[in-house]
VOGU-3710 file (C-alpha; in Angstrom, 3 decimals, decimal comma):
1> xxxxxxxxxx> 135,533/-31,574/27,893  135,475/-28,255/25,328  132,825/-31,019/23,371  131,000/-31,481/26,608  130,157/-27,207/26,889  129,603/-27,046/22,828  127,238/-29,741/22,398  125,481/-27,930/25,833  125,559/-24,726/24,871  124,397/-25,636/21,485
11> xxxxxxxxxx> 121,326/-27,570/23,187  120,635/-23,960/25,639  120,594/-22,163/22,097  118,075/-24,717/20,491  115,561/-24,466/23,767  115,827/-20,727/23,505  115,335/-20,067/20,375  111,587/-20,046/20,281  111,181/-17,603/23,223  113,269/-15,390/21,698
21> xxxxxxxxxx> 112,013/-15,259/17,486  108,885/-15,200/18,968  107,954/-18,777/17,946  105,091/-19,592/18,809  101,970/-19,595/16,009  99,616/-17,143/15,827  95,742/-17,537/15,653  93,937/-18,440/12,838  90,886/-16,779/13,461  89,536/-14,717/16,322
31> xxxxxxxxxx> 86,416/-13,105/16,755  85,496/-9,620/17,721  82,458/-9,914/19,878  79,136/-12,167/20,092  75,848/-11,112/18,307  72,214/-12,790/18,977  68,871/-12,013/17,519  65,896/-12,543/18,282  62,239/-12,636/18,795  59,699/-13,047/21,652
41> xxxxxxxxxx> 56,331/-12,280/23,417  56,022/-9,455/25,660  53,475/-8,064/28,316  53,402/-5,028/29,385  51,447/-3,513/32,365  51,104/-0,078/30,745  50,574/2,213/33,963  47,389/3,712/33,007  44,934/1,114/33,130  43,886/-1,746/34,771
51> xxxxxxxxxx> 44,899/-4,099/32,274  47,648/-4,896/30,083  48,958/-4,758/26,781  50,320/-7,887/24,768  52,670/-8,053/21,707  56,028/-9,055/20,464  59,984/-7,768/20,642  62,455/-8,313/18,580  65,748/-7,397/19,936  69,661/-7,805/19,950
61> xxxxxxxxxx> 72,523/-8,264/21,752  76,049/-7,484/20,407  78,965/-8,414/23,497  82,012/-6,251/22,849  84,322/-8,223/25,156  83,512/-10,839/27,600  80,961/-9,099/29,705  80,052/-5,691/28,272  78,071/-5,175/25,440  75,024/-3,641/23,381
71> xxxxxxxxxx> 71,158/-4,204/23,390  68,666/-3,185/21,587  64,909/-3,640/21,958  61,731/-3,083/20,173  58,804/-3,703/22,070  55,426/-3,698/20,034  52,656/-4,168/22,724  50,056/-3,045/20,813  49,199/-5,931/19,259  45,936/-6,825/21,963
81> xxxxxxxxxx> 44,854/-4,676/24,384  42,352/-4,364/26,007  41,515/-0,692/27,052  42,041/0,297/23,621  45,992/1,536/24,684  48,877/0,235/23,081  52,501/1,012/23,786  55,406/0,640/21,825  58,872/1,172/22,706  62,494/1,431/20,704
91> xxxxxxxxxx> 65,476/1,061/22,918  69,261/0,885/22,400  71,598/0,912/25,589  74,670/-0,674/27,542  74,140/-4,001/28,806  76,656/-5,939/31,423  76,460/-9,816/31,734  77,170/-12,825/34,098  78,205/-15,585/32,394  78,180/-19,115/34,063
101> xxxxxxxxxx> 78,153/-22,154/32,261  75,407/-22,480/29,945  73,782/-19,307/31,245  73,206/-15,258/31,416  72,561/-13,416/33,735  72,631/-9,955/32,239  71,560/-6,189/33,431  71,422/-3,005/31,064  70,017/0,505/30,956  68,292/1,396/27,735
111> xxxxxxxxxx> 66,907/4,946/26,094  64,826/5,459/23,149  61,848/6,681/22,409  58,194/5,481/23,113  55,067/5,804/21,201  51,531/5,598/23,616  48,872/4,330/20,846  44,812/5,702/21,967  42,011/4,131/20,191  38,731/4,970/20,590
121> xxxxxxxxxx> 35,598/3,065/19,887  37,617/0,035/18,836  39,569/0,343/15,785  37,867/3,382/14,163  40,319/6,166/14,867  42,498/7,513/17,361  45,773/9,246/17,978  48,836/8,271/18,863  51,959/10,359/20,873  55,605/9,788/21,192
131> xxxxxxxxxx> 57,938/10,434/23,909  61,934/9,979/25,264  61,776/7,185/27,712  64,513/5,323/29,346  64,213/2,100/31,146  66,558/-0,378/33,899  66,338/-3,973/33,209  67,632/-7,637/33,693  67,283/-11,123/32,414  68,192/-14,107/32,166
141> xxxxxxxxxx> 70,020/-16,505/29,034  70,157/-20,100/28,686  72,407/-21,725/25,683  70,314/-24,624/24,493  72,345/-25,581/21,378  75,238/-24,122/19,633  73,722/-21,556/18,099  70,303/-21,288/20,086  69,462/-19,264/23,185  66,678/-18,983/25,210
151> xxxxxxxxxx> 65,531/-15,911/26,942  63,760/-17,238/29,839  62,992/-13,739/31,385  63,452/-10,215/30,420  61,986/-7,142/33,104  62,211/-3,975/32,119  60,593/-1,147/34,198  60,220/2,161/31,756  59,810/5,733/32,356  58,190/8,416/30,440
161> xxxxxxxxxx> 59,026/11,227/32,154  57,422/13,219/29,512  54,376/11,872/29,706  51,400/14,349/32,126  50,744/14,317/34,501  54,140/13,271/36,200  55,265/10,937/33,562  54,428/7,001/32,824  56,067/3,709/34,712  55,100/0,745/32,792
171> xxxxxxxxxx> 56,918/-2,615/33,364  57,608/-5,278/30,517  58,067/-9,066/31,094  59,320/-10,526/27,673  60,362/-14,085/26,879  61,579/-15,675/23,460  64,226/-17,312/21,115  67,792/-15,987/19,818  70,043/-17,437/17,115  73,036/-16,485/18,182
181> xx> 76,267/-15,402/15,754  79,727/-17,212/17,449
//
């Protein structure tokens, strides 16, 4: 019987052990956030006439954790316009994200500065101004491939408060391509 309760509590000791020294292995590797950059075509509807302004943004998103993260965005829409008004925009801001599946859903508030671009007669002179803007946005990420995403739709509506009379509201629609660091 006294063999019975050895060989038992010598089987309780070896099941326990590994809770107790901690047993269990640590990770080999483990990541600190997510990171994707990338490029894409913007338009922007620049508030003061009654066209718009095309061009490209590259910009970058840097997750923290699971949901919160970073973004950055440089908007050059002065590539073609056509009233001769260009605007171009550099923003850096928190960003919060949905994730489901293979996609983003993501909103974020950026601030930065903006720079409105005048050209008269064409491309023979002008002047150009620059001003604090903010700006309240969404979008929306697909995960094509493992390191690929797609950014089916960014909005951003901008203000330039500074901007006279009573500041400057354009809105930005921007889609494009992200490699994307895991």
């Amino acid at each position: 019987m006294l063999k019975r309760y050895i060989v038992l509590g010598c089987f309780t000791c070896a099941l326990g052990l590994p809770i107790r020294s901690r047993g269990q292995a640590l990770p080999t590797s483990s990541r600190t956030g997510t990171m994707q950059l990338g490029f894409a075509g913007t338009r922007v509807s620049p508030d003061i006439g009654p066209t718009h302004a095309s061009g490209g943004t590259i910009y970058g998103d840097f997750d923290f954790v699971h949901n919160i993260g970073l973004e950055g965005d440089i908007h050059l829409a002065s590539w073609r316009t056509h009233d001769f008004i260009g605007e171009d925009s550099y923003l850096l801001g928190p960003r919060y994200s949905f994730h489901y599946r293979r996609v983003d859903v993501y909103g974020k508030a950026l601030f930065g500065i903006g720079r409105l671009l005048y050209q008269t007669n064409g491309n023979q002179g002008g002047y150009d101004a620059t001003y604090k803007i903010y700006a309240f946005g969404g979008g929306l990420d697909i995960h094509t491939i493992r390191h690929l995403n797609v950014r089916l739709i960014d909005l951003e509506e901008q203000e330039w408060p500074g901007y006279n009379p009573g500041g400057l509201s354009p809105f930005a629609t921007t889609a494009g391509l992200a490699y994307a660091f895991r």
